[in-house]
C-alpha angles and dihedrals in degrees: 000000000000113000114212086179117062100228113215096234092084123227100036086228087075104074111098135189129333088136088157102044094049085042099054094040092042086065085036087064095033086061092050078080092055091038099237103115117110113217104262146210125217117198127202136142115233125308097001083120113260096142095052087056089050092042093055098043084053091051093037091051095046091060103033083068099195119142101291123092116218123222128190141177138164110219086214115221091245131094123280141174122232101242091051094047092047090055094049095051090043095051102041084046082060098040092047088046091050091041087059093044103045082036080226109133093187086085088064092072100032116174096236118038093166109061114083095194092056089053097045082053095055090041098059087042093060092052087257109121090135086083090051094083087055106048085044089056091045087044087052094045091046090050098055097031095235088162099183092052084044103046091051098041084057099038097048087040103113090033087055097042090040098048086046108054084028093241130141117244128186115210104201105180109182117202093021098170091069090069094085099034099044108035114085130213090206139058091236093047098232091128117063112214088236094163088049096101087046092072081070091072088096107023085060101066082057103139081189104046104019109182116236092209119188132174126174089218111074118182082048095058099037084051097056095036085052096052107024095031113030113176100359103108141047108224116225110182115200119228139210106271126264118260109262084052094047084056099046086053086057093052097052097049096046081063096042104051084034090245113152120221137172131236089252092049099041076060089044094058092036094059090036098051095044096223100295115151093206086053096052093043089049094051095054094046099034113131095236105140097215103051117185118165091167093075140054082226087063109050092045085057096053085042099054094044093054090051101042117022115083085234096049108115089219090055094047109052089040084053085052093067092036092055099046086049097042082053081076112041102015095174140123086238091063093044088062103041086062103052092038089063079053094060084055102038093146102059137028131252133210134224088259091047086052096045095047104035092050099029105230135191102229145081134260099253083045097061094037089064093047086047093052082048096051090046100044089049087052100237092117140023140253105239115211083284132051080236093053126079132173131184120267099271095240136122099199106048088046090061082050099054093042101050081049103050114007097080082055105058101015131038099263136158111215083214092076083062085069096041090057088051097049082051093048093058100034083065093041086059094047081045089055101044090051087055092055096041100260132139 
């Protein structure tokens, strides 16, 4: 397969995986043409792969060349404003439009995305003026800053062109939340757009242009999806690979950074990484001097280095969503929630359980409000009830959390952290050799 797009993975080679997802939006895409697809959420926290996943159904779709357009745009984590960021939706939405239709991919990545003239000219020149009427009216709205006209105009933009020459477009907008936190109403950027997101209440029950929406942060975009969005969008949540995936991935990569491994020890990082893409990646390129992936030894060295070491990629991104969500409720109390939901992990707990069980000064609306925050933060989980949490069900993250904060609230040696790994792997090597017979 040819890739117009150049997917952020890298060598393409390197995707992996993922069968039941592709297959399942692949069909997704394939309806758009019978009208039946729903607009859709997918939900997954950073670097599980999402979009990679995006970035191959565009370029799948492109080629594939039948009968659906794809669209796709990043809501980059940085401050617009809103003109601005209209403009550059607008005009990506055009190029990508023109690209598909000239089959010519260079358009996806034009020199200049900013000059209107310049994009009225190509697309004449592609045989395509009926595109003219549209960027003039979003030239005319940029130049006189009539936000509202201009916001709608891009926004609408691949329902109108779709229902009008009677095409299928897919909108696949990756990091959605940040719509209302990082675009600005003003040029100063002193008023967040935080109602943007609401002008898709209508735009997402398109049959003719549906929206593949994704975020990495979960609870944030839930949350908005919930409020500003209610029944909009189906929610699809990615999940860590099945095993025989998680080990191909290993594979791969062994080949790729050039990192041996064994047939016992590809199964050992698959099971300990759960499956998780973003483990398996980070153990490959973690920064650990003395990498060894053909021992046990090995492996419990790199991981606890990536858990545990502040240079470590795992702790780090894990820190990235604590922090954010400790901005919030920076307290011991929340410290403690958390590591008490640990404790549980295999059940949830109530508010009533919570305040009970740690004693805590504070009411129930109180701890409502730190517990939104927390989940919204995704640091832990809604349980089947709004009354209802539970930790997030991963190993990993929870070694990360506790050699950070339980010796702070607990007494606690770090040490234990590379005990439970050593015991970890000492019963995924009994586990192994039982697969293959062995005593």
């Amino acid at each position: 397969m040819e890739y117009a797009f150049k997917e952020r993975i890298g060598k393409p080679g390197l995707f992996t995986g993922r069968k039941e997802e592709l297959t399942y939006f692949l069909k997704w895409i394939d309806d758009i043409k019978e009208e039946k697809s729903q607009s859709t959420a997918l939900l997954a926290r950073r670097k599980m792969g999402k979009t990679a996943l995006i970035e191959r159904l565009f370029n799948i779709t492109f080629f594939k060349n039948d009968g659906v357009i794809p669209f796709y745009y990043e809501v980059r984590e940085a401050k617009m404003w809103v003109v601005d960021f209209c403009q550059d939706f607008f005009l990506t939405f055009i190029y990508q439009y023109i690209a598909f239709k000239s089959r010519k991919p260079g358009y996806l990545d034009p020199e200049n995305r900013s000059d209107f003239g310049k994009t009225i000219e190509i697309a004449k020149q592609e045989g395509l003026d009926y595109l003219c009427g549209i960027i003039e009216g979003a030239a005319h709205a940029v130049a006189h800053e009539k936000i509202d006209i201009l916001w709608n105009i891009a926004r609408e933009a691949p329902k109108t062109i779709a229902a009008r020459q009677k095409e299928y477009i897919v909108q696949m907008i990756d990091e959605f939340q940040f719509l209302n936190a990082m675009i600005y109403w003003d040029k100063d950027k002193k008023n967040p757009a935080d109602s943007l997101a609401g002008g898709y209440l209508s735009t997402a029950e398109s049959k003719v242009a549906p929206l593949l929406v994704s975020g990495s942060w979960v609870g944030w975009l839930m949350n908005l999806l919930k409020m500003m969005l209610p029944a909009r969008f189906r929610y699809y949540p990615l999940e860590n690979m099945p095993q025989d995936e998680a080990v191909e991935m290993v594979y791969k990569y062994s080949q790729f950074f050039d990192t041996p491994v064994t047939e016992e020890t590809a199964y050992l990082v698959a099971e300990m990484a759960e499956g998780s893409p973003f483990y398996i990646s980070s153990i490959f390129r973690s920064l650990y001097k003395q990498k060894d992936l053909c021992t046990a030894k090995g492996l419990t060295e790199i991981l606890e280095f990536e858990t545990l070491n502040n240079q470590g990629n795992i702790k780090l991104t894990w820190m990235e969503y604590v922090n954010a969500a400790f901005n919030k409720v920076n307290d011991r109390n929340a410290k403690k929630i958390v590591l008490h939901l640990f404790k549980h992990k295999d059940r949830e707990l109530t508010r009533a359980d919570l305040l009970e069980q740690l004693n805590l000064d504070m009411t129930d609306e109180e701890l409502e409000m730190k517990m939104e925050a927390l989940v919204k933060g995704d640091i832990i989980n809604q349980g089947q009830t709004h009354f209802d949490f539970r930790c997030v069900q991963d190993n990993i993250f929870d070694k990360v959390f506790r050699g950070v904060y339980q010796k702070e609230i607990e007494h606690f040696d770090v040490g234990e952290i590379k005990k439970e790994y050593t015991r970890s792997i000492e019963k995924m090597q009994r586990q192994y050799r039982e697969l293959q017979g062995k005593k």
